[in-house]
C-alpha positions in Angstrom: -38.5 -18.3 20.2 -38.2 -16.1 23.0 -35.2 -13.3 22.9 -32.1 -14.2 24.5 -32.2 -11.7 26.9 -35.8 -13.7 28.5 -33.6 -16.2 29.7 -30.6 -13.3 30.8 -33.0 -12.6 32.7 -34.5 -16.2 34.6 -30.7 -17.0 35.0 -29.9 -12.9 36.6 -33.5 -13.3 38.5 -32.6 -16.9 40.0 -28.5 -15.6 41.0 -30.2 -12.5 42.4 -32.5 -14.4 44.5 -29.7 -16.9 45.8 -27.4 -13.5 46.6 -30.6 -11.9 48.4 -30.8 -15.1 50.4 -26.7 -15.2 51.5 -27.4 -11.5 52.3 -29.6 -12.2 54.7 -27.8 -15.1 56.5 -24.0 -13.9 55.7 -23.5 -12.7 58.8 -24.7 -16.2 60.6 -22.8 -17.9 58.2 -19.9 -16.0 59.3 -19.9 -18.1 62.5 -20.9 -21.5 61.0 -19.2 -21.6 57.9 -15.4 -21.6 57.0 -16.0 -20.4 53.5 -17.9 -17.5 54.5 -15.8 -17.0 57.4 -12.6 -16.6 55.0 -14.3 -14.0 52.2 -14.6 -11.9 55.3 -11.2 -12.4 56.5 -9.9 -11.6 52.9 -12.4 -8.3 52.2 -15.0 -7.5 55.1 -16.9 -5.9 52.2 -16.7 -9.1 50.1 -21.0 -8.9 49.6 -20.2 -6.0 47.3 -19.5 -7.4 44.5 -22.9 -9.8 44.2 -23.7 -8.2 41.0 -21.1 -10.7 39.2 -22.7 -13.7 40.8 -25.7 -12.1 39.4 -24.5 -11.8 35.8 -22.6 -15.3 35.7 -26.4 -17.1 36.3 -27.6 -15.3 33.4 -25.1 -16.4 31.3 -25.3 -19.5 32.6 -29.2 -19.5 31.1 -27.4 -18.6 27.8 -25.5 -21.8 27.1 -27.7 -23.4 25.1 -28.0 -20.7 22.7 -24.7 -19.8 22.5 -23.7 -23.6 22.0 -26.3 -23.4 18.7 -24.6 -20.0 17.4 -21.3 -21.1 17.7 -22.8 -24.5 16.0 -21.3 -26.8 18.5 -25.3 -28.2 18.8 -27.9 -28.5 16.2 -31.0 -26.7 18.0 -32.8 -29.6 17.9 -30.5 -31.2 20.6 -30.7 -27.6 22.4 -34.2 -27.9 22.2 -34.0 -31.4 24.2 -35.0 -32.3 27.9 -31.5 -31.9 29.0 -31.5 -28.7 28.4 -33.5 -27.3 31.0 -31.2 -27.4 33.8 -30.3 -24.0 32.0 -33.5 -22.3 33.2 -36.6 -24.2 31.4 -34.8 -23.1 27.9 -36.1 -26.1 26.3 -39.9 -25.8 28.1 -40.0 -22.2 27.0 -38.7 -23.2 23.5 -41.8 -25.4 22.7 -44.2 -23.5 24.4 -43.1 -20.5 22.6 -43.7 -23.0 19.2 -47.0 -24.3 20.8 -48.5 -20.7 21.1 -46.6 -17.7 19.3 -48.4 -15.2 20.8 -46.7 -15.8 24.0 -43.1 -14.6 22.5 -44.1 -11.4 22.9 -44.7 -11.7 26.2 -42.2 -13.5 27.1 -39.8 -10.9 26.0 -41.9 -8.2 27.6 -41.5 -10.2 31.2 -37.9 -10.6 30.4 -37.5 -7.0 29.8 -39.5 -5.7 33.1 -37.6 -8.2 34.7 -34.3 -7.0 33.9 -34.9 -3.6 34.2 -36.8 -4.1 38.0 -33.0 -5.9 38.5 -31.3 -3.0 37.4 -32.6 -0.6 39.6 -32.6 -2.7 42.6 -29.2 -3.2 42.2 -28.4 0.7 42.2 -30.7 1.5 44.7 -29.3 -1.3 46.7 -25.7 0.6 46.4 -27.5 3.9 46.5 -28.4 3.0 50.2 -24.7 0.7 51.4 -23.4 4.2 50.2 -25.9 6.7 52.3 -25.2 3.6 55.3 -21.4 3.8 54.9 -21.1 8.0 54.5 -23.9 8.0 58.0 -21.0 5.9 59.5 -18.1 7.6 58.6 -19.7 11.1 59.8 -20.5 9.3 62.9 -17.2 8.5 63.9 -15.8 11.4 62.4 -18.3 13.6 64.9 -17.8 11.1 68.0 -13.4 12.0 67.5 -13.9 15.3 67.7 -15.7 15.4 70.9 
């Protein structure tokens, strides 16, 4: 069976993907929706915390193997159709048993994965903190005059 971290990572890769898409269209959203409209009213940087959105879909992909550890489930019910609303966990679980070979790379994509996720994250706040220091210099320079 494919390493738990594989399906860390289809869970981080899916919440990264729905942040990536709110990012783009917060600010639009600002104007149509109330929700959106009060995380800006409560912290104008409210986008910088995305990383725990990120995190909380891939451990959302974890349930059904934490439900079999903690043996709430036997892993043949884990292993049932219901259980890929939690990322394909059962699909991957009998293809993984269909061909073995693929574990391996199925743990390899899940590591590339998670370590392409990493570093976009910290080059993502890499550059918000280049943008914000440009700013603050900015207005800084523009006082003084």
């Amino acid at each position: 069976m494919p390493q738990k971290h594989f399906y860390f990572s289809l869970g981080a890769l899916f919440g990264t993907f729905l942040v990536s898409v709110l990012g783009r269209f917060r600010h639009r959203l600002r104007k149509s929706n109330t929700l959106v409209d009060g995380l800006y009213r409560k912290d104008e940087h409210w986008f910088l915390y995305f990383p725990v959105a990120i995190f909380v879909f891939g451990c959302f992909a974890l349930i059904p193997d934490v439900l079999h550890a903690l043996k709430l489930l036997p892993k043949e019910v884990t292993r049932g159709p219901i259980f890929d609303i939690f990322f394909f966990h059962s699909t991957f679980e009998r293809i993984e048993d269909q061909y073995p070979i693929l574990n391996q790379y199925l743990n390899w994509a899940g590591e590339i994965v998670l370590g392409l996720l990493s570093v976009g994250v910290m080059i993502y706040y890499v550059l918000q903190v280049k943008r914000s220091l440009r700013v603050r210099v900015s207005k800084r320079l523009n006082n003084s005059k």
